[in-house]
N, C-alpha and C positions, 0 to 999 in steps of 0.2 A: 655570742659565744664567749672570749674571754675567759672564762675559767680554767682552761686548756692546761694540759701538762704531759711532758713527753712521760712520764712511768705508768699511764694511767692503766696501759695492760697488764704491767706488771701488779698494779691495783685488783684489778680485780681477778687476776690466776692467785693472786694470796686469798683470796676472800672465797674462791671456788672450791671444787675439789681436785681441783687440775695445780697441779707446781710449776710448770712452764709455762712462763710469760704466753700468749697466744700467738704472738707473730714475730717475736725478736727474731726467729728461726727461719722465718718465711719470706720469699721473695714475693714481690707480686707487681705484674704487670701493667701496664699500659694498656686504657682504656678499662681494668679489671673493675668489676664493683667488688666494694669493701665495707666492713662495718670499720668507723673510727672512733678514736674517744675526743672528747673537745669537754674541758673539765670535767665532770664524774658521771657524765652522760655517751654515750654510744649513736652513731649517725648512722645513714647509708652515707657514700659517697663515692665517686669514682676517680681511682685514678686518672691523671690527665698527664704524667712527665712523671719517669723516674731517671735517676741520678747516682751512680756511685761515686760520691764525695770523702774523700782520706779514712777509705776503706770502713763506710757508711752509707747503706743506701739511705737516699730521700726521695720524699715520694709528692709531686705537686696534687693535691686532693682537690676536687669541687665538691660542694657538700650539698644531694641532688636534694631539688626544692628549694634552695637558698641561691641569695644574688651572688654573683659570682665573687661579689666585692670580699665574701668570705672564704676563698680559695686560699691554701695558703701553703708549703713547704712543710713536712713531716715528716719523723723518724719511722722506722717497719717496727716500732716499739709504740705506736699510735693505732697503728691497725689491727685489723682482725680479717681472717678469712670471712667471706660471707657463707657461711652452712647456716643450718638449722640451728646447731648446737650453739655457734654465736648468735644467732638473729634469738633465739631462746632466753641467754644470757643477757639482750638487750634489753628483751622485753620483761624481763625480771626485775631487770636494770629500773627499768622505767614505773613501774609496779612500785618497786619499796622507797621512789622518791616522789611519787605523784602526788599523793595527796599534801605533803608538806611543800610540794611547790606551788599549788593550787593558791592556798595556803597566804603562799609572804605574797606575789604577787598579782593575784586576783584576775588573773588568766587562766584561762581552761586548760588546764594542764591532763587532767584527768581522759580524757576522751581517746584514749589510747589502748582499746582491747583487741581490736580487730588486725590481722597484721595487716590489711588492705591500706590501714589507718596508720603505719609505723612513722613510715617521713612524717606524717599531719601532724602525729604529737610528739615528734622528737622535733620536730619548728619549734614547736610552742616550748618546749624544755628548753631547747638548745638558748629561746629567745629569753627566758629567765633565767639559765645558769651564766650566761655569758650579758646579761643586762643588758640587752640592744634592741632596740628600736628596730625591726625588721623594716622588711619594703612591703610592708603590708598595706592596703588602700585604705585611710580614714576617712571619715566623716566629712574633715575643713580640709584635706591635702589631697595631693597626689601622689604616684607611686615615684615619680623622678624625684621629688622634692626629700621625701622619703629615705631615700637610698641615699640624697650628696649629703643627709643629717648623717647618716651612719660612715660616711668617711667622716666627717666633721667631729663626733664624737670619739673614734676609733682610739683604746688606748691599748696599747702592746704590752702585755705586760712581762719581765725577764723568764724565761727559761727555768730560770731557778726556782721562781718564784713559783711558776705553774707548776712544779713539782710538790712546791710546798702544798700548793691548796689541794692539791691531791692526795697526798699527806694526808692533811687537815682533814678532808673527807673520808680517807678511810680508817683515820683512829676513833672518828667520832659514831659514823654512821656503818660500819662492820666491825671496828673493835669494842665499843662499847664504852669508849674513853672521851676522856673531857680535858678542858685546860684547866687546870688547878688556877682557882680565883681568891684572892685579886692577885692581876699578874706585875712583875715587877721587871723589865719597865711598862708603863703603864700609857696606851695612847698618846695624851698628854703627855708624858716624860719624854717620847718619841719624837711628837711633834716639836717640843722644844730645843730639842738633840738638833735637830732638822733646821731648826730658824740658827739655831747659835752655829752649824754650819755651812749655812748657807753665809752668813752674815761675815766670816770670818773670809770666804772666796770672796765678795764680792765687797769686804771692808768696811757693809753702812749694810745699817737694820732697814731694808725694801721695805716699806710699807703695805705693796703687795701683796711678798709671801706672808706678810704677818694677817693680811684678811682670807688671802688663800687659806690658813694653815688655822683659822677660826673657821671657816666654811668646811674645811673637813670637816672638823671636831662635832660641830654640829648637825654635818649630817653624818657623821656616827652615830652620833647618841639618840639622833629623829630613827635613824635607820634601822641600826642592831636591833630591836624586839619585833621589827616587821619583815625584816626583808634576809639579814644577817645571820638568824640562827635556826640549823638544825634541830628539826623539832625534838632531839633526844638532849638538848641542850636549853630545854625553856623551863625545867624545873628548876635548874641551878639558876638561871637567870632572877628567877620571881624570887630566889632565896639569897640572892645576893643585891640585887639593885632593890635598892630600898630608897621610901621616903623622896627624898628632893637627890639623892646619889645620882652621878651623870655616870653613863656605862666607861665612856673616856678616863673615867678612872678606879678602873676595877677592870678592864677589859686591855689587852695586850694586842702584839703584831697580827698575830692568828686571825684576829678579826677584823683588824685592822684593814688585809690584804684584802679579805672577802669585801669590803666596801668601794676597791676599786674594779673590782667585776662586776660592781652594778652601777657604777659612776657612768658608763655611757648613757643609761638607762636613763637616770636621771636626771644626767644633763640633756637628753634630747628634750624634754620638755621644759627647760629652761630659756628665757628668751631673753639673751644677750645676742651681741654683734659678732657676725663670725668670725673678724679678725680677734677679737676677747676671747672667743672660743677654744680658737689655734693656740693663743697664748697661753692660757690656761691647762691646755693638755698636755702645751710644752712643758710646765711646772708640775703638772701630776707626775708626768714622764719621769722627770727629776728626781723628783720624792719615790718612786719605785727604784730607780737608782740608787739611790741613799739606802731603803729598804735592803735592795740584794747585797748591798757591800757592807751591810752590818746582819748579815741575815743570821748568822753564825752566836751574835750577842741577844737580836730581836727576839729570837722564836725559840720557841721550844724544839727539843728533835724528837721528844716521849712524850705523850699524854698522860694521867693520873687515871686510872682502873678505877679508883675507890668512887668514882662517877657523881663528887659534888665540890663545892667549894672547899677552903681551906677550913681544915679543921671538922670536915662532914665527911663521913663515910658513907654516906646513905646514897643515894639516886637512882630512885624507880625511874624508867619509862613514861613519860606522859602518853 
């Protein structure tokens, strides 16, 4: 899950024919089923606990089909009524992103026509859009083994941030908009930002963060054409990374952020020691910090219409 953002209803009542958020307005109870957003995707799930917090409710969600390990606290700006007219809008939902999720990560994403079949292939979405490792039974493991991988992996990513990739998702994939390329600052310029701050709190260049912050870069630049980019974004891609060019420099925050939504993913299948592992997430953890407190300078807040790189006006649809 991971890609999560609290505006995501508001996401998609812009994108509808409806103006009002769907539940900013709505109470909903305990025990209640509900549809959720958890990054640009739609769940079932039930409430389990609500809460009026400084004149905000929150709502404790289980997301049914899912271990519980993904329960979590959410805004009435997350939900949705379960009607038709939502369970409709899900399945729409799921329809205009299927096949590009199929796509990057080579999961059955598709298999989702039947509503009998809705949880089965909002699993399967939810477990690409948010990059995790489910407690699903493999081949060499088991399902306990499974499950303590996906606390081990677990990165939270800010609030703010999850707002952004929802953003992010809906200028590209309902607006029709792109990031105007090459972005300035640029990955790299980012990541460097990142070491000279880090270096400056802790007075000595870590050797650490400096393999940490080459192991992003690179799986950036492995990741962005596979896993990374909405498929109304692979045209500019192929017209912009050229030759021996690393996407790390030509590609900005925007994309950046989307490779820590699949970082769990990833790192499940990594096979270091899980005390490395803790420590490593602590440092992601960081660098998303770093992220949200220059979010303002990092990201863009408008996308480019003219739908291609700098200096191109053109971009059909692939």
């Amino acid at each position: 899950m991971g890609s999560s953002s609290k505006e995501e209803t508001a996401t998609d009542a812009d994108t509808s024919s409806e103006d009002t958020p769907p539940s900013n307005s709505n109470h909903f109870s305990e025990g209640e089923r509900v549809l959720a957003y958890h990054g640009p995707r739609i769940y079932e799930a039930k409430v389990q606990k609500a809460e009026l917090r400084i004149k905000e409710w929150k709502y404790f969600v289980h997301y049914l089909g899912w271990n519980k390990n993904w329960d979590e606290w959410v805004g009435a700006d997350r939900l949705m009524k379960h009607t038709e007219e939502n369970v409709m809008k899900q399945q729409a939902l799921d329809k205009k992103q299927g096949v590009d999720k199929s796509s990057k990560s080579g999961r059955s994403s598709q298999t989702k026509p039947k509503s009998s079949t809705d949880a089965k292939a909002d699993k399967e979405e939810l477990k690409n859009t948010a990059a995790k490792g489910k407690k699903r039974k493999s081949d060499s493991g088991v399902e306990k083994d499974n499950s303590s991988m996906e606390k081990l992996v677990k990165i939270q990513i800010p609030s703010t941030l999850k707002k952004q990739l929802v953003d992010d998702w809906e200028f590209v994939t309902q607006q029709d908009k792109l990031v105007k390329l090459p972005r300035s600052p640029n990955v790299d310029d980012i990541l460097t930002k990142y070491l000279e701050n880090r270096s400056k709190k802790d007075g000595i260049m870590t050797d650490s963060i400096g393999e940490i912050l080459k192991g992003i870069r690179c799986y950036f630049d492995k990741a962005l054409p596979v896993m990374l980019l909405y498929k109304k974004e692979r045209q500019q891609y192929h017209e912009v990374v050229l030759d021996d060019v690393s996407p790390s420099t030509i590609y900005g925050a925007e994309h950046l952020l989307r490779l820590f939504v699949k970082f769990p993913e990833l790192l499940a299948y990594v096979n270091i020691e899980e005390e490395t592992l803790t420590s490593l997430q602590q440092k992601l953890m960081d660098f998303l910090k770093f992220l949200q407190k220059n979010q303002s300078t990092y990201f863009l807040s408008a996308y480019d219409g003219s739908r291609g790189s700098e200096g191109k006006g053109k971009g059909k649809d692939d």
